[in-house]
C-alpha positions in Angstrom: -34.7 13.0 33.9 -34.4 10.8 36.9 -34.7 11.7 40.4 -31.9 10.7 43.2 -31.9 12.1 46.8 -34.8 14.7 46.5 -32.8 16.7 43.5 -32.8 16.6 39.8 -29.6 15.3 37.8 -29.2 17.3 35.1 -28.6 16.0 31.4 -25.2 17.4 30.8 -22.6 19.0 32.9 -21.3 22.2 32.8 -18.2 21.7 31.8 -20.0 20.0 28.6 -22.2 22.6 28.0 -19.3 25.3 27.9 -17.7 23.4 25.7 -19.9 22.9 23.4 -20.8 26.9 23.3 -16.8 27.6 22.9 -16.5 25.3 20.0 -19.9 26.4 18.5 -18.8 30.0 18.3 -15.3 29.6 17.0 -17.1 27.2 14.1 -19.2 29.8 13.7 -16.5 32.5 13.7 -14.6 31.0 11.3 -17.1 29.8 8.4 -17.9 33.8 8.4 -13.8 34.5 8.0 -13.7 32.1 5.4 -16.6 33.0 3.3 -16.0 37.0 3.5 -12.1 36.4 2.3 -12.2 38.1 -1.4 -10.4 34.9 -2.8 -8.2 31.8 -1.5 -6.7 31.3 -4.8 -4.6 34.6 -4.1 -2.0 32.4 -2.5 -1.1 30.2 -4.6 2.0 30.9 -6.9 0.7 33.1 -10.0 2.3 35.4 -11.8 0.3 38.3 -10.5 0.5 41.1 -7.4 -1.1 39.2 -4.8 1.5 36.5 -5.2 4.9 36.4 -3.3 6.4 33.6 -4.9 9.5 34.0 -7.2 7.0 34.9 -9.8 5.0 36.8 -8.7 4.7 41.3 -8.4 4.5 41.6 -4.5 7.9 42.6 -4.2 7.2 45.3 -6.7 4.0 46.6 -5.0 6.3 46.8 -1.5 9.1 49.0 -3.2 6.0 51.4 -4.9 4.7 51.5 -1.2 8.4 52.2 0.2 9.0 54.3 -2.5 5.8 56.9 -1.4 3.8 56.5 -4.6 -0.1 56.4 -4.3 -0.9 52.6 -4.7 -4.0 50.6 -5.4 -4.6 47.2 -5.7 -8.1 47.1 -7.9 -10.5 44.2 -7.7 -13.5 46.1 -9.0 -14.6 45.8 -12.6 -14.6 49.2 -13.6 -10.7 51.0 -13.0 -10.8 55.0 -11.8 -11.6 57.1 -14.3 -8.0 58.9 -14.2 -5.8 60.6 -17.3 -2.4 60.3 -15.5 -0.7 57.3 -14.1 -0.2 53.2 -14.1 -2.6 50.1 -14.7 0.0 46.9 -14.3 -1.9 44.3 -15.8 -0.9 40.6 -15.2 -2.6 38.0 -17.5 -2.7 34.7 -16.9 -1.6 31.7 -18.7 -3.7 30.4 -21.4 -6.4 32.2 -22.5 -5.7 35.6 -20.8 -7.4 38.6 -20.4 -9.4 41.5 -22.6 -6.9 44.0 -22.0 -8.2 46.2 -24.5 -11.5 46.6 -22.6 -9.9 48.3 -19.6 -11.0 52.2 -20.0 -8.3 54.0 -18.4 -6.9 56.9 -19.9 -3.2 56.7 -18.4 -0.6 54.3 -19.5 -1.5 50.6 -19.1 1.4 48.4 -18.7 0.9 44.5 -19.4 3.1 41.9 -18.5 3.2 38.9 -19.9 4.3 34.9 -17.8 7.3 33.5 -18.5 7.6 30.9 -15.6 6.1 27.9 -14.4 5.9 27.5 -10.7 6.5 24.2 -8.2 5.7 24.4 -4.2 8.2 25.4 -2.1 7.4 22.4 1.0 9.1 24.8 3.2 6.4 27.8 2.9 3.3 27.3 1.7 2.1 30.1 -0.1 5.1 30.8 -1.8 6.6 29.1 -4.8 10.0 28.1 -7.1 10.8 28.7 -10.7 9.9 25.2 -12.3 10.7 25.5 -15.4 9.6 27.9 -18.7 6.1 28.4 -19.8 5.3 26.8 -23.4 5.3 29.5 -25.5 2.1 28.4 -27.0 0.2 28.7 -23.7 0.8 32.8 -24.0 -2.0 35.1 -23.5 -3.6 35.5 -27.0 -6.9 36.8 -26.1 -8.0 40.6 -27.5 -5.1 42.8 -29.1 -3.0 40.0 -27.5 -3.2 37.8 -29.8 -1.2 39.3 -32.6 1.7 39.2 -30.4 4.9 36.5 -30.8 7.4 35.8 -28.4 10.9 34.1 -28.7 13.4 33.4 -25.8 17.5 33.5 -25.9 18.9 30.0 -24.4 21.1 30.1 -21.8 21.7 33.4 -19.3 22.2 36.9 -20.8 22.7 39.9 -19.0 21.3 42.4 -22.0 20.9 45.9 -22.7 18.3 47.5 -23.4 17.8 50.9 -25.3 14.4 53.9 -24.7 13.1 54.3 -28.7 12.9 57.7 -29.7 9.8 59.7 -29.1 8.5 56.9 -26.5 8.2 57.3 -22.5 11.8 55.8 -22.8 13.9 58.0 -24.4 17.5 58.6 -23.7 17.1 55.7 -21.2 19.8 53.1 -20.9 18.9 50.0 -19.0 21.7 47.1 -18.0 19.6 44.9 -15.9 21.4 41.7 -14.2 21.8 38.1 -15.7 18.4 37.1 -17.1 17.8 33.5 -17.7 16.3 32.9 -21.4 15.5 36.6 -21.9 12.1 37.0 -23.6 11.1 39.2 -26.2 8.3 40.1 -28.8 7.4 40.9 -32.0 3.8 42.2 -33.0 2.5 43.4 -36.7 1.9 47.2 -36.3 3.3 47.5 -32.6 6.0 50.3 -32.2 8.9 48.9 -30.1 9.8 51.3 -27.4 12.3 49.5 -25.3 14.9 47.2 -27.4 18.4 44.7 -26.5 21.4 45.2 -28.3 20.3 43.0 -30.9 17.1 45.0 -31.7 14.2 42.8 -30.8 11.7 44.4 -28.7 11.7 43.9 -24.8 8.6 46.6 -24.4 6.3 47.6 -27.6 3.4 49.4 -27.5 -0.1 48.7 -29.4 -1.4 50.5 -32.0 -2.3 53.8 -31.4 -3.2 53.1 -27.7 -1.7 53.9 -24.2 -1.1 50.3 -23.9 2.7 48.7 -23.7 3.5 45.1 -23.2 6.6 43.8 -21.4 8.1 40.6 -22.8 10.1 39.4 -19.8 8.5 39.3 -15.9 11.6 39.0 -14.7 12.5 42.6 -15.1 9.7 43.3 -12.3 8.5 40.1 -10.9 10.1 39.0 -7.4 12.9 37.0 -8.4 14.3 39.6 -10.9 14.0 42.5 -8.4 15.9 40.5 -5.7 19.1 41.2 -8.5 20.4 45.4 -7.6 21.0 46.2 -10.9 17.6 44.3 -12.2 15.8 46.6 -9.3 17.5 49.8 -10.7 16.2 48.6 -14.3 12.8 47.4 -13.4 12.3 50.5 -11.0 13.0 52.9 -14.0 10.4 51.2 -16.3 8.0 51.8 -14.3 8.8 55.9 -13.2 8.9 56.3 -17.0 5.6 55.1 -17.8 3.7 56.3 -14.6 5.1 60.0 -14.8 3.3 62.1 -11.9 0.4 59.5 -11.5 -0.8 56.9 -9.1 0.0 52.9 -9.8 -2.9 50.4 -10.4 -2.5 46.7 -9.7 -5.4 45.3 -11.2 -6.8 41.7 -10.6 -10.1 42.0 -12.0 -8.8 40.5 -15.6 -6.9 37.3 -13.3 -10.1 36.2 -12.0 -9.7 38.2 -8.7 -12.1 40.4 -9.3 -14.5 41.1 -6.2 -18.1 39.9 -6.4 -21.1 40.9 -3.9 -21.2 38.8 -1.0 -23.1 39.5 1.9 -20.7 38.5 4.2 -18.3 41.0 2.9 -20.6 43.7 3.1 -21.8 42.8 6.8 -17.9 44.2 7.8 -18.3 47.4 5.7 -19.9 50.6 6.6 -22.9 51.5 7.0 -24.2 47.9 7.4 -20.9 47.0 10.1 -23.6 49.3 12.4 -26.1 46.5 11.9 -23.9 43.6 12.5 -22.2 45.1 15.6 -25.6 45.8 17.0 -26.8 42.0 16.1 -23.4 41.2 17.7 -24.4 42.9 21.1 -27.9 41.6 21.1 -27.1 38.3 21.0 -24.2 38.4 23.7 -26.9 40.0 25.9 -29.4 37.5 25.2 -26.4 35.0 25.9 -25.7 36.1 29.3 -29.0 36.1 30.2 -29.4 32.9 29.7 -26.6 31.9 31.5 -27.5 33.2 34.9 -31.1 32.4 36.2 -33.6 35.4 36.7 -36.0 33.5 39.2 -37.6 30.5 41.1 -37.6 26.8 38.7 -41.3 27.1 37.0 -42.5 23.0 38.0 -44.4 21.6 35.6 -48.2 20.9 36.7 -49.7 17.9 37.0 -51.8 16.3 34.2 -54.6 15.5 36.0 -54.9 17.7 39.8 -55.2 16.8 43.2 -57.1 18.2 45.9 -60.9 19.2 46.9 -61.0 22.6 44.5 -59.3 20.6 41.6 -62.0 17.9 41.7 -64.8 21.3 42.1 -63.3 22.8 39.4 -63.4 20.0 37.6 -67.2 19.2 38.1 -67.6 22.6 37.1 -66.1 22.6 34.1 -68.6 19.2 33.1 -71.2 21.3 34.1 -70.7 24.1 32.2 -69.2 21.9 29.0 -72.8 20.1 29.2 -74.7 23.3 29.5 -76.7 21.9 33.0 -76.3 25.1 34.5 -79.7 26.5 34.6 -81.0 22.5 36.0 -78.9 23.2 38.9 -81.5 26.4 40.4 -83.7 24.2 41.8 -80.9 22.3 44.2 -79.6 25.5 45.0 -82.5 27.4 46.0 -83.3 23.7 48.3 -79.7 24.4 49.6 -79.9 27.8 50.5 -83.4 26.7 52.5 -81.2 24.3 54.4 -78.8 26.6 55.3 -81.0 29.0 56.5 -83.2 26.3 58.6 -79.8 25.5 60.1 -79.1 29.1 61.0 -82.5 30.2 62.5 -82.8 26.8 64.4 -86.3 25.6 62.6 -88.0 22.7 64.2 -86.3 19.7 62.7 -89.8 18.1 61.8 -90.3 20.7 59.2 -89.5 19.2 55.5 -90.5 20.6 52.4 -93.5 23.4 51.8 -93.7 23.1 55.8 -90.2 24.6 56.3 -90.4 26.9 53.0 -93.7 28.1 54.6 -92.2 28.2 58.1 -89.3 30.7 56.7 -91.8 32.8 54.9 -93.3 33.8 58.0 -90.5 34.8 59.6 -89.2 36.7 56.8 -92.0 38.6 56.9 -91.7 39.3 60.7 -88.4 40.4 59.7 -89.6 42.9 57.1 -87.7 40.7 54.0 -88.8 41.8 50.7 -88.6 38.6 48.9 -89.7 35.3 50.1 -88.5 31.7 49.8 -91.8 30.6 47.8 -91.3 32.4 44.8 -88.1 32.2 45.0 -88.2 28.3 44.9 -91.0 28.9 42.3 -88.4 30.4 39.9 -85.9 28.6 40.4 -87.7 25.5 38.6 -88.1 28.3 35.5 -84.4 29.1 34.4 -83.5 28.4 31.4 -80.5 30.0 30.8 -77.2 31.1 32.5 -77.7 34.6 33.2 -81.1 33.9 35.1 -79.6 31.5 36.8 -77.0 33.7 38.1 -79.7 36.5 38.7 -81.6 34.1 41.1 -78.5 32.7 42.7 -77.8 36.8 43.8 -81.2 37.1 45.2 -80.9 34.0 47.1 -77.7 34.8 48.4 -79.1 38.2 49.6 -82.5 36.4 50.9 -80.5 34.1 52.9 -78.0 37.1 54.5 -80.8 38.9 55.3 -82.9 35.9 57.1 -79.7 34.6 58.8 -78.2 38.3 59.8 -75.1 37.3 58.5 -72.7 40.2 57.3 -72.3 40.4 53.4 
């Protein structure tokens, strides 16, 4: 820090300074938005409910929310322990998911990919219809894993037919053109929705709540965008949800919400905690941008000035532990001083002036005299008689002089 003109210059501006707080709190802002999101990967184009690609559900979660139906997207691990209802599960490519681990007691309705998905360059997060999955890359994990599915070539518009005795019964379904229409076929699984040719469009596992859907593209985004597809895709799904709420889950697509500390900073009760932090440190902010008093100078190393340099002998003094050494040239200047004030004959030195003071103490009624206190003074040994003598002198030489205490 350099000094020009009397003043200080300081080392950056203000400008610089507000600056770097602004960007320093929107850095700071959003790392914490980015690390409490549940998960980026939610917008890329997958075949699941948090998609809104072509292939993915979130047009079919916006017509159960336009529709009225109670809704829930679950990201927990554990579903809501409910007897009446919807879980739409949406496995992923490859290995897939344990569907037969979800306890729920209501229908559970899994449906399987059928697309691969490009970019779009033109939006980011959504996605077009590439080309079909590899059949072999199915979900085959769990109960899945019995299941074989086969596609028509070319575009079909098909129709499909409710099995007897199954949540589709007396239901007739003509959904729109459906490009390679995809079906299933599973040892011991009881087909429940069927085309004209009798292969099975919807089966459902042995003895279990659990039905599979062979083709997204009865539900998925693309296939809902077709009016007659959206009357057939919308009937599925009042037939097997009956009076019940829907469940999108996303645990089982890797969605699934882990504890994050971030997260729960923004969630009652600890959102208290954070908003108080939040205030506390805006406070302490604002304090210090505004100044609360006078600039505190910096003292010198080493002090100028006649009671720095006393101090300073004092403290030698007192670090050497001469203290009681110094009675004797105190009680010689305290004779001095009161020579000076009673106007002693300037011939006097010595015992001559101590004896000379004596004598008129004694005419002045004193009750000590300068001879024994000159006698003690070469006996201290330590600091508290030395600060015991130095009282009675003081008072020896008030009283002599007259002076007021």
């Amino acid at each position: 820090m350099s000094e020009a003109g009397g003043g200080e210059t300081p080392i950056f501006r203000a400008r610089t300074m507000i600056a770097l707080v602004v960007v320093g709190v929107f850095a700071f802002a959003a790392f914490l938005w980015l690390a409490s999101l549940p998960n980026l990967q939610e917008f890329n184009c997958r075949p699941n409910v948090a998609s809104r690609c072509a292939i993915g559900f979130a047009g079919l979660e916006a017509v159960v929310r336009d529709d009225g139906v109670p809704l829930k997207v679950n990201r927990a691990k554990v579903l809501p322990a409910q007897s009446t209802g919807l879980v739409i599960v949406t496995p992923e490519p490859g290995g897939g998911a344990d569907v037969g681990a979800l306890e729920f007691k209501g229908a559970i309705l899994v449906i399987l990919p059928k697309w691969v998905a490009a970019p779009d360059p033109t939006h980011i997060s959504w996605g077009l219809k590439e080309g079909p999955l590899p059949l072999g890359a199915m979900p085959s994990k769990d109960l899945l894993d019995v299941v074989k599915v086969a596609r028509r070539t070319g575009i079909a518009r098909p129709r499909l037919t409710g099995a007897a005795g199954s949540p589709f019964e007396g239901l007739t379904l003509t959904p729109g053109p459906i490009d390679q229409l995809q079906t299933l076929s599973a040892n011991g699984w009881t087909p429940v929705l069927t085309d004209e040719t009798g292969k099975a469009v919807i089966a459902q596992a042995q003895s279990s709540p659990i039905y599979v859907l062979a083709d997204p593209d009865l539900l998925n985004t693309q296939g809902l965008a077709n009016l007659d597809t959206f009357g057939a895709g919308t009937s599925i799904v009042r037939a097997l949800r009956g009076d019940g709420p829907i469940i999108f889950d996303l645990s089982l697509d890797g969605y699934a919400n882990e504890r994050n500390a971030l997260q729960l900073m923004f969630k009652p009760p600890f959102l208290a905690v954070t908003l108080c932090a939040a205030a506390a440190m805006a406070v302490a902010g604002l304090q210090a941008m505004f100044r609360f008093g006078p600039v505190r100078r910096r003292e010198r190393a080493i002090a100028l000035g006649k009671e720095a340099l006393t101090d300073n002998s004092a403290q030698l003094i007192r670090l050497a532990r001469r203290e009681p050494r110094m009675a004797p040239a105190y009680a010689a200047l305290t004779r001095k001083a009161a020579a000076r004030a009673v106007g002693a004959p300037r011939e006097l030195s010595g015992d001559g002036l101590t004896d000379f003071l004596d004598r008129l103490g004694r005419q002045r009624g004193l009750t000590d005299n300068l001879a024994s206190l000159s006698h003690e003074a070469g006996r201290v040994e330590n600091r508290p008689g030395l600060t015991t003598l130095a009282e009675r002198l003081y008072r020896w030489r008030l009283e002599m002089t007259r002076e007021r205490q």
